[in-house]
PAPABA-207235 format. One line per field, with one value per residue: residue in one letter; x, y, z of N, C-alpha, C in turn. Coordinates in Angstrom, 3 decimals, decimal comma, always signed. Example, Ala and Ser with C-alpha at 12.3 -4.5 7.8 and 13.67 -1.06 7.14 Angstrom:
% residues 2
aa [A;S]
npx [+13,190;+12,850]
npy [-5,690;-2,250]
npz [+7,800;+7,080]
capx [+12,300;+13,670]
capy [-4,500;-1,060]
capz [+7,800;+7,140]
cpx [+13,200;+12,900]
cpy [-3,300;+0,030]
cpz [+7,800;+7,870]
END
This chain:
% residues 255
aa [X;X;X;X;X;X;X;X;X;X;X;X;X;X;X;X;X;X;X;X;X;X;X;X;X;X;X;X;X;X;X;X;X;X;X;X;X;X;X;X;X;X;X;X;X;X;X;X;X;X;X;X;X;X;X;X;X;X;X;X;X;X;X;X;X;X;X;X;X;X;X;X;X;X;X;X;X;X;X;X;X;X;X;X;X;X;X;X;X;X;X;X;X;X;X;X;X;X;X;X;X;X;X;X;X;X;X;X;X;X;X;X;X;X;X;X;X;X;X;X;X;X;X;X;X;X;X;X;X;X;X;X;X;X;X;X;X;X;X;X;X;X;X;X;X;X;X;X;X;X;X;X;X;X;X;X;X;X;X;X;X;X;X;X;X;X;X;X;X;X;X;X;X;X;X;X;X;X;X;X;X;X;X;X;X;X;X;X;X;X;X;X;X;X;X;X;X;X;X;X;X;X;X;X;X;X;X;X;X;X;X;X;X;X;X;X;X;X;X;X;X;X;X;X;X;X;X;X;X;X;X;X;X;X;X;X;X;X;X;X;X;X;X;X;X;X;X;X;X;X;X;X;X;X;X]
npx [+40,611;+37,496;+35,996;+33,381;+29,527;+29,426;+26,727;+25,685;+25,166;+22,813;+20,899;+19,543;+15,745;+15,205;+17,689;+19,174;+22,376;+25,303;+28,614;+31,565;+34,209;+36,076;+35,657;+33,534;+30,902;+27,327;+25,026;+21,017;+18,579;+15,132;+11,578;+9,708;+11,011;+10,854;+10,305;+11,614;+9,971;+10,625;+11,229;+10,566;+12,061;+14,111;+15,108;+16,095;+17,671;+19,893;+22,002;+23,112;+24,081;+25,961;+27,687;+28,937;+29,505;+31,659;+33,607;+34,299;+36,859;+37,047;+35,303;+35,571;+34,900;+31,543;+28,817;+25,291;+22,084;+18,696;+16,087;+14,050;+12,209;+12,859;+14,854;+13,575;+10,828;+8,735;+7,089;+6,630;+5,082;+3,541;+5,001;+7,479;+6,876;+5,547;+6,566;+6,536;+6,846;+9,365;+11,116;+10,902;+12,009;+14,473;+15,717;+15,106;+17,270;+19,473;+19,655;+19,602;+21,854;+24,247;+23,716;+24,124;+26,435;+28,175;+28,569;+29,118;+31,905;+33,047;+35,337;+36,142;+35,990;+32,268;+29,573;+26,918;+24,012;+21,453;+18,394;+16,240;+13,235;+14,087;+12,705;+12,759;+15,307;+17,163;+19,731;+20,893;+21,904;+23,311;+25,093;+27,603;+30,580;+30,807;+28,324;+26,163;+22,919;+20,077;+18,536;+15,716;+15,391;+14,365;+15,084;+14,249;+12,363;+10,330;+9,106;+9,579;+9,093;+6,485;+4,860;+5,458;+7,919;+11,068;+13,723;+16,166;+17,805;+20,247;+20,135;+20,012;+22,251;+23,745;+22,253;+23,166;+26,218;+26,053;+24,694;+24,822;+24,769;+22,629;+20,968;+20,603;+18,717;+16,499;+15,163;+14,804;+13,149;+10,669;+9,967;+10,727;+12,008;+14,136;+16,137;+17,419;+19,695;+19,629;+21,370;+23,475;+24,331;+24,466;+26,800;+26,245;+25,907;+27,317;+27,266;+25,081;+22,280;+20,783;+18,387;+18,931;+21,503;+22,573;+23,216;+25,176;+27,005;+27,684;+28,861;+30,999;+32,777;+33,133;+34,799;+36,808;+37,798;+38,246;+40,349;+42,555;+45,075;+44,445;+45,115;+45,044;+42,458;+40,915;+42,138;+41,985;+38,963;+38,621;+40,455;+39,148;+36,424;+36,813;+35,724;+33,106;+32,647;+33,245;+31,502;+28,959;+29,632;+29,599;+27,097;+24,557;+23,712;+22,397;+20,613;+18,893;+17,629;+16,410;+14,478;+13,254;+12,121;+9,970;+8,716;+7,703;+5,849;+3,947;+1,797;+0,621;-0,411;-2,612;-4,617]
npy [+52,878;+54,871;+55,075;+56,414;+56,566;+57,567;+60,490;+60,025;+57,572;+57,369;+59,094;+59,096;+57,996;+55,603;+54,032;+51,686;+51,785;+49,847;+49,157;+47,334;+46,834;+46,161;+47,694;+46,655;+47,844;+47,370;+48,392;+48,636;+48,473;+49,723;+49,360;+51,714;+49,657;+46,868;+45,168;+47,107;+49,991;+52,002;+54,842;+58,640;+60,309;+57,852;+58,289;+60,323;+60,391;+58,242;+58,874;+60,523;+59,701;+57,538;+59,289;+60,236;+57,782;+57,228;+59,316;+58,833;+57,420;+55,268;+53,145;+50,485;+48,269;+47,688;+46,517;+45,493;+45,550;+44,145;+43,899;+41,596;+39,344;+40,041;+42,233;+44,977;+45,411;+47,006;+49,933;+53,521;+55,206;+58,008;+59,743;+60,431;+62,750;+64,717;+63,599;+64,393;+66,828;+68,879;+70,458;+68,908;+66,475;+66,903;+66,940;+64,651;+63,281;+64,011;+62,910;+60,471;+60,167;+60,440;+58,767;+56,271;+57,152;+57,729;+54,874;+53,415;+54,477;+53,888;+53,649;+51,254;+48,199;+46,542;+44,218;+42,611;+41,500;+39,585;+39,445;+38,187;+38,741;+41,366;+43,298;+46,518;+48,638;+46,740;+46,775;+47,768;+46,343;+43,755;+45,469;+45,228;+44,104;+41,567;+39,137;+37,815;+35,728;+34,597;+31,526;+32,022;+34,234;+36,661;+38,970;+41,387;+44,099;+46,507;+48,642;+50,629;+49,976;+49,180;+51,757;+53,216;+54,359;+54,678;+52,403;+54,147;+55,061;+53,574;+51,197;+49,715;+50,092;+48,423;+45,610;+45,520;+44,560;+42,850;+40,579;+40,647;+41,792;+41,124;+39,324;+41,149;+42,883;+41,571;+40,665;+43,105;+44,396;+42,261;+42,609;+40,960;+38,064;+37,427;+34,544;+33,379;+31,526;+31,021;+33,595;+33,022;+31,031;+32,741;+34,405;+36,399;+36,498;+35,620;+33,699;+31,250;+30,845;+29,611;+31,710;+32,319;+32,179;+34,255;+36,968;+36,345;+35,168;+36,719;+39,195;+37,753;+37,255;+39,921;+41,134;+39,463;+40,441;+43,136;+42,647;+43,138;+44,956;+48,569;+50,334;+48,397;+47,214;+49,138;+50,421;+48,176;+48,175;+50,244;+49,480;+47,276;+48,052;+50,029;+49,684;+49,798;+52,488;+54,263;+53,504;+54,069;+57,066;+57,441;+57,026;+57,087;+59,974;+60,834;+58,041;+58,947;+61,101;+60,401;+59,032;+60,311;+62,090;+60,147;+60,319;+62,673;+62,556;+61,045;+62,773;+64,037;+61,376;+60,990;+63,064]
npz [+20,027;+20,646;+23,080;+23,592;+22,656;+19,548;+18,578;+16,328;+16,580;+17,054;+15,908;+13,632;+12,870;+11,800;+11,385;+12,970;+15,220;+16,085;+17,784;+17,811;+19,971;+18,407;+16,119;+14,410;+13,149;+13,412;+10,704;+11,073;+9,340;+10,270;+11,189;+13,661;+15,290;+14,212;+10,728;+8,178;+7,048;+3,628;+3,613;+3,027;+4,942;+5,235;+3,012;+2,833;+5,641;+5,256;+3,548;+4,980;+7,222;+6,161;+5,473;+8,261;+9,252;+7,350;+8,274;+10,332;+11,933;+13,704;+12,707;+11,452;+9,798;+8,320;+8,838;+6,925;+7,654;+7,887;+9,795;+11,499;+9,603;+7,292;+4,342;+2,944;+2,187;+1,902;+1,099;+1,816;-0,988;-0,578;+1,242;-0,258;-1,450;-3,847;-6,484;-9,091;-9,197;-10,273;-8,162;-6,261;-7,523;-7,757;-5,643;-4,619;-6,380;-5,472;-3,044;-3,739;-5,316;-3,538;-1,827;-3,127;-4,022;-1,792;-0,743;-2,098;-2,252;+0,395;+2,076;+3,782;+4,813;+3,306;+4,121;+3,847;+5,465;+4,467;+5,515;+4,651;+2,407;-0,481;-1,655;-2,149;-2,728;-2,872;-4,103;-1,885;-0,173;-2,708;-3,302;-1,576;-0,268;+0,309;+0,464;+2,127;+2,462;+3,722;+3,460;+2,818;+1,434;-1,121;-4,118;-5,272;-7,180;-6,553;-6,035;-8,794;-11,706;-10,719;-9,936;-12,015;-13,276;-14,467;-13,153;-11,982;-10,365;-9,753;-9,325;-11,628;-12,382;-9,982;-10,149;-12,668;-13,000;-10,188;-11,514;-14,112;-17,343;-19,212;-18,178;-15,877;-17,262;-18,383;-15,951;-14,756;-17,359;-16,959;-14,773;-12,892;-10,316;-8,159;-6,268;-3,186;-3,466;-6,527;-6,871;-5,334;-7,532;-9,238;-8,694;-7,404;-4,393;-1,710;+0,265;+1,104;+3,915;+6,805;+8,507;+10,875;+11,056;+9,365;+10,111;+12,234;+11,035;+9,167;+11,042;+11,906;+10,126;+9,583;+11,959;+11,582;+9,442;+10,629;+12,281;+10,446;+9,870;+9,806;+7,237;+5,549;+4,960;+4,151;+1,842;+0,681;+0,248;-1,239;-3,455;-4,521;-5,754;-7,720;-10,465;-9,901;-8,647;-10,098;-11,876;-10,731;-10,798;-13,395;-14,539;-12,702;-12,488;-14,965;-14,829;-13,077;-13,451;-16,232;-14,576;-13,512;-15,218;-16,349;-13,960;-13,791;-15,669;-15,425;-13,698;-15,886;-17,007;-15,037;-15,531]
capx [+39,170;+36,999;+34,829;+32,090;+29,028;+29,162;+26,177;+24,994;+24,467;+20,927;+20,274;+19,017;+14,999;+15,108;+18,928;+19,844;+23,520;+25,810;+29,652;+32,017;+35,322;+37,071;+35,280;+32,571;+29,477;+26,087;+23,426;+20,157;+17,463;+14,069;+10,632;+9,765;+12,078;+10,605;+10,985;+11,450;+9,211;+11,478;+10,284;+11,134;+12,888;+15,222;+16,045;+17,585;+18,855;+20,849;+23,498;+23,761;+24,401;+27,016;+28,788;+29,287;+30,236;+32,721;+34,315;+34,855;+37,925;+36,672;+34,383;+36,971;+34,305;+30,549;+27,795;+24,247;+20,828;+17,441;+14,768;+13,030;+12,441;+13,111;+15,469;+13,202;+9,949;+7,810;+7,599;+5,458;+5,315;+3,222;+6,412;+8,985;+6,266;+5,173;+7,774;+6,046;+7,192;+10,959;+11,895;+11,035;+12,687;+15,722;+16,046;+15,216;+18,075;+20,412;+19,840;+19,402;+22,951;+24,959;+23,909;+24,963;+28,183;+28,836;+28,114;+30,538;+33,187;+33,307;+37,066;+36,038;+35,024;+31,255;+29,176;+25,262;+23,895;+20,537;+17,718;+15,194;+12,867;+14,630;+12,294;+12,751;+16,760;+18,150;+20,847;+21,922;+22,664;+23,837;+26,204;+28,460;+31,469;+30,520;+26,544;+25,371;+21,625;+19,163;+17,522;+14,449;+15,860;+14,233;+15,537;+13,304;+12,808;+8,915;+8,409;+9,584;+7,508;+4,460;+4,858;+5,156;+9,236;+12,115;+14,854;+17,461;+18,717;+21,344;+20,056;+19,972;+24,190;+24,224;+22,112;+23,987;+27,369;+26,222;+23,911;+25,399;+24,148;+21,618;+19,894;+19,248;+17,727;+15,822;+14,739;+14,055;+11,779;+10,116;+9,845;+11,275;+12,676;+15,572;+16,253;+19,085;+20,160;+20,037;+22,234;+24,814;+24,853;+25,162;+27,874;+25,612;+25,732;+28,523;+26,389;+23,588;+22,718;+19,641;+18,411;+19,345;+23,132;+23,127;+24,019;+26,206;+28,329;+28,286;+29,370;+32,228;+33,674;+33,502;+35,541;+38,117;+38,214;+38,969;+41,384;+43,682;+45,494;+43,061;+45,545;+45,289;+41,194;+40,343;+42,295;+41,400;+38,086;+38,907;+40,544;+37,901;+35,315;+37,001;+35,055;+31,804;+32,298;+33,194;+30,037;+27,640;+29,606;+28,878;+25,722;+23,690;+23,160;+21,275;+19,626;+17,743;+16,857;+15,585;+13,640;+12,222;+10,878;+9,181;+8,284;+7,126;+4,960;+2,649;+1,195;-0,572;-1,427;-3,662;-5,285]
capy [+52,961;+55,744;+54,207;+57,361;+56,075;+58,953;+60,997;+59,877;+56,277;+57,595;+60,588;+58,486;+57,134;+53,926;+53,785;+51,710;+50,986;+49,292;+48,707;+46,183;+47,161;+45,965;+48,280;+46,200;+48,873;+47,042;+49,416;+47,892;+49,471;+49,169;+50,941;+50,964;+48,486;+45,893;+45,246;+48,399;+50,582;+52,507;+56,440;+60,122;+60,132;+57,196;+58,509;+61,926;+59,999;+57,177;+59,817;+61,740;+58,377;+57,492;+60,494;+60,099;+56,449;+57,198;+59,921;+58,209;+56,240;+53,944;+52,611;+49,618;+47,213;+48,203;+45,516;+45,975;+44,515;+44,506;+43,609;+40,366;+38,151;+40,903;+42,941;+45,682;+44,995;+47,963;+51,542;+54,682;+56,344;+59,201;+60,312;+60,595;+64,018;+64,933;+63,450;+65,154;+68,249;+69,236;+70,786;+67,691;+65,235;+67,668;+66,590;+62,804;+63,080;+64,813;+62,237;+59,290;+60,167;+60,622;+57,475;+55,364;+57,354;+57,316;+53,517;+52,289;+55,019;+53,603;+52,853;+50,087;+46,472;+46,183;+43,128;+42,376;+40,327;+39,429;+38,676;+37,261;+39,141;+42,503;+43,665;+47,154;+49,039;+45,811;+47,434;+48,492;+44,802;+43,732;+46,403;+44,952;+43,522;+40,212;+38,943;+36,700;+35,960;+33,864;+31,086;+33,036;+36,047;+36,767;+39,861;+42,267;+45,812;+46,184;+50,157;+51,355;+49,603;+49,644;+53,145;+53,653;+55,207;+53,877;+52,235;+54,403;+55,344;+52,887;+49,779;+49,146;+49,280;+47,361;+44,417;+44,527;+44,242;+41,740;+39,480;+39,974;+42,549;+40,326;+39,015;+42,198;+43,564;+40,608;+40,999;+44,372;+44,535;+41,640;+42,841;+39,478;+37,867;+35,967;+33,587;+33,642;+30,126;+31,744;+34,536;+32,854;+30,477;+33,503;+35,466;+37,801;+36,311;+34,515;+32,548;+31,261;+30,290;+29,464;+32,971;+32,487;+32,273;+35,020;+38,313;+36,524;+34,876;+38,626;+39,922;+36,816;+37,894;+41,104;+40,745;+38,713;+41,729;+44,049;+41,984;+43,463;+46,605;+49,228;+51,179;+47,511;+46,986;+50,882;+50,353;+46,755;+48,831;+51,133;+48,633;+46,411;+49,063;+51,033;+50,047;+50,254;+53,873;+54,947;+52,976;+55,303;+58,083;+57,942;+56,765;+57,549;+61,420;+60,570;+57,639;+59,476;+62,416;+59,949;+58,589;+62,226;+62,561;+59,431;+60,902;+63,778;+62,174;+60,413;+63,300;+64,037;+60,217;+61,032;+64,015]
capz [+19,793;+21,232;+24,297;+23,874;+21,689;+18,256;+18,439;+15,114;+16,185;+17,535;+15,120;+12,685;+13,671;+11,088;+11,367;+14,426;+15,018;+17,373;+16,899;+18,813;+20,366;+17,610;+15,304;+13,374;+12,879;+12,450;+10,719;+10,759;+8,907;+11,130;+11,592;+15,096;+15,646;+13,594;+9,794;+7,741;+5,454;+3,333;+3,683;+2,724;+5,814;+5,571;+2,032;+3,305;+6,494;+5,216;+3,046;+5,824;+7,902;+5,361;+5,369;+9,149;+8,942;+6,376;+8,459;+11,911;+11,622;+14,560;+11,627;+10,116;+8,674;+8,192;+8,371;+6,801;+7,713;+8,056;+10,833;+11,770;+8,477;+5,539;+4,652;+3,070;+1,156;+2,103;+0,700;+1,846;-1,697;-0,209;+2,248;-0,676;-1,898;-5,113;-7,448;-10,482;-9,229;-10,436;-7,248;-5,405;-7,772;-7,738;-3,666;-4,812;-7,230;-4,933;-2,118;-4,238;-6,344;-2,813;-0,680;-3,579;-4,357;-0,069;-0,543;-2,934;-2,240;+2,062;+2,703;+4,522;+3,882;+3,296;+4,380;+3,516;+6,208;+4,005;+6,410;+3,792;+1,098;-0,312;-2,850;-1,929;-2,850;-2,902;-4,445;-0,442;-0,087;-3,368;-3,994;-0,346;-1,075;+0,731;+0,528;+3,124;+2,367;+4,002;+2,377;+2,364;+0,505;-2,562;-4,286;-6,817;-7,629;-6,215;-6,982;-10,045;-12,782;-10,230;-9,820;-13,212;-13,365;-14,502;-11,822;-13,060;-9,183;-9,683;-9,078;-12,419;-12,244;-9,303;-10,881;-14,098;-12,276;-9,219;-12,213;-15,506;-18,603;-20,588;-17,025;-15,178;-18,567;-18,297;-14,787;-14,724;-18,211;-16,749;-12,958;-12,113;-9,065;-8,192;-5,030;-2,969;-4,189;-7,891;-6,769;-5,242;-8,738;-10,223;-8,221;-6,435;-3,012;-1,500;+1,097;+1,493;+4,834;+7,772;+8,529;+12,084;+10,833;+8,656;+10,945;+13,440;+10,268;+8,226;+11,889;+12,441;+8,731;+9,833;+12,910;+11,045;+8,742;+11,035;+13,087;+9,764;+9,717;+9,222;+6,009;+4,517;+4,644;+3,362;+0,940;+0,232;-0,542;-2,463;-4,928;-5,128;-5,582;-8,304;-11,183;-9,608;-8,185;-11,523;-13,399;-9,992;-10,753;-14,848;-14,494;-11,353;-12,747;-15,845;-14,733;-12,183;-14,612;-17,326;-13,910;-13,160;-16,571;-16,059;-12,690;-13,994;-16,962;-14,398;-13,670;-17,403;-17,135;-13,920;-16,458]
cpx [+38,526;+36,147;+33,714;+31,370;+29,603;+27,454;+25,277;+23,983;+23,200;+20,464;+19,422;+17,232;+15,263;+16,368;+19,181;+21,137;+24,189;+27,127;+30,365;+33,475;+36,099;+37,127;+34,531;+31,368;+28,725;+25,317;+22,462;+19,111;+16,088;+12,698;+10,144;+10,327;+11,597;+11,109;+10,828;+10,925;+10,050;+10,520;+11,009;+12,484;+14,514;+16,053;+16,807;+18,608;+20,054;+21,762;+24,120;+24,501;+26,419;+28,328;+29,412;+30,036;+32,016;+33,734;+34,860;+35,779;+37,892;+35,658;+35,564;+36,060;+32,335;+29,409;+26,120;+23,124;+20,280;+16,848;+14,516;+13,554;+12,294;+13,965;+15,079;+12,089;+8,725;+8,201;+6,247;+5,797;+5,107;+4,589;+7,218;+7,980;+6,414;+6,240;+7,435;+6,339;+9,022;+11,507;+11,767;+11,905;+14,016;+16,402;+16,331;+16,728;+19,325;+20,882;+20,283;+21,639;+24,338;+24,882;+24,163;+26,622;+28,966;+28,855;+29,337;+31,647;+33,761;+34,519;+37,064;+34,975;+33,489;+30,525;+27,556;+25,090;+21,814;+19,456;+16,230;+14,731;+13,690;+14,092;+12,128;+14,186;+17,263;+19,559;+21,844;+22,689;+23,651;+24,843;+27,613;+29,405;+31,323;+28,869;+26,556;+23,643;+21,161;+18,548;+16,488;+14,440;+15,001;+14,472;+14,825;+12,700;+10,917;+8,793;+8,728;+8,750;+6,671;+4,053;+4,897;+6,799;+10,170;+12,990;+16,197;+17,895;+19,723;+21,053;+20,192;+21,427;+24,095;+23,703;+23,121;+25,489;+27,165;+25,554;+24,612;+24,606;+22,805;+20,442;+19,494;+18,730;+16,580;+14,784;+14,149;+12,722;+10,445;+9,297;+9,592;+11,588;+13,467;+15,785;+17,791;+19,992;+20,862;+21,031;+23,467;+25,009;+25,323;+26,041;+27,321;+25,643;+26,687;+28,013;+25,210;+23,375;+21,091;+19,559;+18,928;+20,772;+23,531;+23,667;+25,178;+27,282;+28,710;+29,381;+31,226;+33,327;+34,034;+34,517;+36,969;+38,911;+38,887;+40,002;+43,097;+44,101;+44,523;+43,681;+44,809;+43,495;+40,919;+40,587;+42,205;+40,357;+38,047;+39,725;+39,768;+36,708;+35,952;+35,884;+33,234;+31,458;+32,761;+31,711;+28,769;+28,116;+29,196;+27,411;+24,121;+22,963;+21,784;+20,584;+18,679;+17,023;+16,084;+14,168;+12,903;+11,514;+9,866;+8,206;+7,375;+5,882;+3,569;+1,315;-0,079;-0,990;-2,481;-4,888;-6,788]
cpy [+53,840;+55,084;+55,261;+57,096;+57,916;+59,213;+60,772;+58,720;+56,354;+58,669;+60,107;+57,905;+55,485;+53,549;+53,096;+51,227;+50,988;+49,142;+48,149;+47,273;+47,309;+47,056;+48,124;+47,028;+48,108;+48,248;+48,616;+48,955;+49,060;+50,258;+50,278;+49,859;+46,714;+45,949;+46,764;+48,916;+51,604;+53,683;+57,715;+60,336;+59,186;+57,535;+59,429;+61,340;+59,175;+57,489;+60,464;+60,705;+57,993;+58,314;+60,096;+58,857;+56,607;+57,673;+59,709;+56,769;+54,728;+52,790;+51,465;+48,789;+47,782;+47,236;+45,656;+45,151;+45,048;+44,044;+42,427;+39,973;+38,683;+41,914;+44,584;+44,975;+46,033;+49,350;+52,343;+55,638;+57,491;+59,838;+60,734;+62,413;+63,917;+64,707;+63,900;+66,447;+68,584;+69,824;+69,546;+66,379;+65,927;+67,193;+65,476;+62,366;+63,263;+63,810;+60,973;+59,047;+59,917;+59,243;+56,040;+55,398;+56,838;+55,872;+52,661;+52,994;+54,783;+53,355;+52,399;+48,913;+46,746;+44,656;+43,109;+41,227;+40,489;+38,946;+38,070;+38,441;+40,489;+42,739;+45,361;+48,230;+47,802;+45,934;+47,621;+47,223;+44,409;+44,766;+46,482;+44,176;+41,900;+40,160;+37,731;+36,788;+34,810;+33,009;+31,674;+34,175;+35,600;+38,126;+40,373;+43,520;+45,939;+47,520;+50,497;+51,247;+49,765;+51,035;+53,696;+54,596;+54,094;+53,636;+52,399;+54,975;+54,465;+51,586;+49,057;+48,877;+48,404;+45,946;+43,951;+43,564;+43,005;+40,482;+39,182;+41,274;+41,919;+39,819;+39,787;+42,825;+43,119;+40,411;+41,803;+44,475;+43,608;+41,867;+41,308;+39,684;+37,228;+35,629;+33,609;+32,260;+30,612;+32,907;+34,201;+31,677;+31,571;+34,552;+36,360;+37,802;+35,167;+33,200;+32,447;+30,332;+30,060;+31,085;+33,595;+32,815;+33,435;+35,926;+37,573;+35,872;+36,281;+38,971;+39,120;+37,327;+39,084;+41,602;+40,427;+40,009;+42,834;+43,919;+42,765;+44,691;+47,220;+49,913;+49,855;+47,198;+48,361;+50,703;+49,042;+47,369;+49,450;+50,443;+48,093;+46,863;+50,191;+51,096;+50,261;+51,578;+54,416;+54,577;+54,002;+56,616;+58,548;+57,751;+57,070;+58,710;+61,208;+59,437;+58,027;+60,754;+61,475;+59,370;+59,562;+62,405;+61,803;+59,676;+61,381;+63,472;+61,465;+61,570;+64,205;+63,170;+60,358;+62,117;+63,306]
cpz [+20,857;+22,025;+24,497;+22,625;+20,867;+18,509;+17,133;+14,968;+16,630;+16,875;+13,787;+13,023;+12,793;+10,683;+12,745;+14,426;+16,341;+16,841;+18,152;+19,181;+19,140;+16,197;+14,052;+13,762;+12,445;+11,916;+10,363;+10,511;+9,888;+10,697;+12,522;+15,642;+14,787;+12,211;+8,971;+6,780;+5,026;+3,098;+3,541;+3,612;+5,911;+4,142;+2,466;+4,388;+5,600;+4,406;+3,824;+6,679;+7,112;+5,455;+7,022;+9,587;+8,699;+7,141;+9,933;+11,446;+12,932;+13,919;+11,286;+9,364;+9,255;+7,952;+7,967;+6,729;+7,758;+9,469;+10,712;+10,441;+7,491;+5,890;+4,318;+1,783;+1,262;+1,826;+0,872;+0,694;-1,216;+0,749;+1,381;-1,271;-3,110;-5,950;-8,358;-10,686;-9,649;-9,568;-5,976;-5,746;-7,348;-6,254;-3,808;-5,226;-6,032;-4,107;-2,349;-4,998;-4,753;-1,956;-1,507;-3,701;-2,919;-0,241;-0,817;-2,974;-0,257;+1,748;+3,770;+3,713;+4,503;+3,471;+4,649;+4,075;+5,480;+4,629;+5,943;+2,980;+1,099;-1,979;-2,896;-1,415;-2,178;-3,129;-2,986;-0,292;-1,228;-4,310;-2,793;-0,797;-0,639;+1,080;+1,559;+2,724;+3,362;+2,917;+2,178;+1,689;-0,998;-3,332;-5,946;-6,705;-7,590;-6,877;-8,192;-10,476;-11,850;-10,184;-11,271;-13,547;-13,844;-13,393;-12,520;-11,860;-8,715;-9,093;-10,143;-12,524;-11,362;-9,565;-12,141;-13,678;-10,927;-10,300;-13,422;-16,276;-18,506;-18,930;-16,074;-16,278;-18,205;-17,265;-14,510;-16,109;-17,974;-15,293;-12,550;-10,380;-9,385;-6,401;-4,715;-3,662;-5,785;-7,134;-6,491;-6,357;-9,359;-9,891;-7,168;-5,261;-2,458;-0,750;+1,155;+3,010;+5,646;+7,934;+10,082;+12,368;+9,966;+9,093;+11,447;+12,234;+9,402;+9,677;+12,129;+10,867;+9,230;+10,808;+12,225;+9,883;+9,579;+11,976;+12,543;+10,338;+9,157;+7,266;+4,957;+3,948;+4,231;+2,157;+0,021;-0,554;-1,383;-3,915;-5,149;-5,810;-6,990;-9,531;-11,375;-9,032;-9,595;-12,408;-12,312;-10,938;-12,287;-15,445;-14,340;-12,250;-13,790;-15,667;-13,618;-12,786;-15,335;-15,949;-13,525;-13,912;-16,705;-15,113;-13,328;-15,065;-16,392;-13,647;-14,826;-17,421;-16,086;-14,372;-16,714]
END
């Protein structure tokens, strides 16, 4: 293991990360160090993040949180720029299609340490191969419908696949919620726990994970993960186009 931090783990501003000897990587999403508003910014960072992750083999297990008592429930539309414009969604698309593909193609074990509400790319969480939530988690898809777009940047795969078909339909046409309690009835979340226990038990899994041989956890990932990087990779493209046109249609409704 390399004893010189990577250069990346501070290139990020609403990326902060830390990793242990052993080679457990927290990333915690933040703004100003508190809980995090998801912004233009953390969309372009957190592919580029990814990519760097992916490619440092001192990486063996990858843990993902939030801030204080959410894991993301805030969004500065104005920051992501004129989505009505086709050379701006074209960026959205670009960024949006890569930090899911980087996500679910890591060759390393994933672990969602849930630190309560995540109504805002829940998907980052529920698409980890192990969920830890907080009792306080409640998990729901805040912008799209309010914004007026479809959530066709792949959250809609990662609900169908962590909930079921027929109940993220259900969810999403409804702009539902669901509780961590409901999630781990219904598969989506392995634990549910005090919120005080949730990081340091994601981090103690994580540990135990990378205690393995590293060939054997990469590729642990990469089996587990096959048919969900195939459902981004047939997916993702056109549901973020059919979400552009939507994009783009909001601007004759403001006429």
């Amino acid at each position: 293991m390399s004893q010189q931090t990577p250069s990346y783990f501070t290139a990020f501003k609403n990326l902060a990360m830390s990793r242990t000897d052993s080679g457990v990587l927290t990333l915690r999403f933040h703004t100003d160090d508190g809980p995090a508003t998801f912004t233009g910014e953390m969309h372009t960072d957190f592919p580029r993040a990814l990519f760097e992750i992916g490619e440092d083999r001192d990486n063996r297990v990858l843990v993902l949180t939030g801030t204080g008592d959410r894991f993301m429930t805030d969004i500065d539309g104005a920051s992501l720029g004129d989505i009505t414009k086709p050379a701006q969604w074209d960026r959205t698309l670009a960024e949006g299609r890569r930090v899911l593909q980087r996500l679910v193609d890591l060759e390393m074990p994933v672990i969602a340490a849930v630190n309560g509400p995540a109504s805002v790319h829940s998907e980052y969480a529920l698409l980890a191969d192990v969920v830890i939530a907080a009792g306080t988690t409640v998990f729901s898809d805040f912008p799209h419908l309010t914004f007026g777009i479809v959530p066709g940047d792949g959250i809609q795969i990662a609900w169908e696949e962590a909930l079921g078909v027929n109940r993220a339909r259900y969810l999403t046409l409804t702009q539902g919620s669901f509780t961590a309690e409901q999630a781990e009835r219904w598969g989506a979340v392995a634990e549910v726990l005090p919120l005080e226990r949730v990081l340091p038990r994601a981090q103690q899994l994580a540990e135990d994970l990378a205690a393995k041989p590293q060939l054997l956890t990469r590729y642990l990932a990469v089996t587990l993960r096959q048919r969900i990087s195939r459902r981004m990779a047939e997916g993702l493209q056109l549901g973020m186009a059919l979400e552009g046109l939507t994009a783009a249609d909001l601007a004759y409704q403001q006429q």
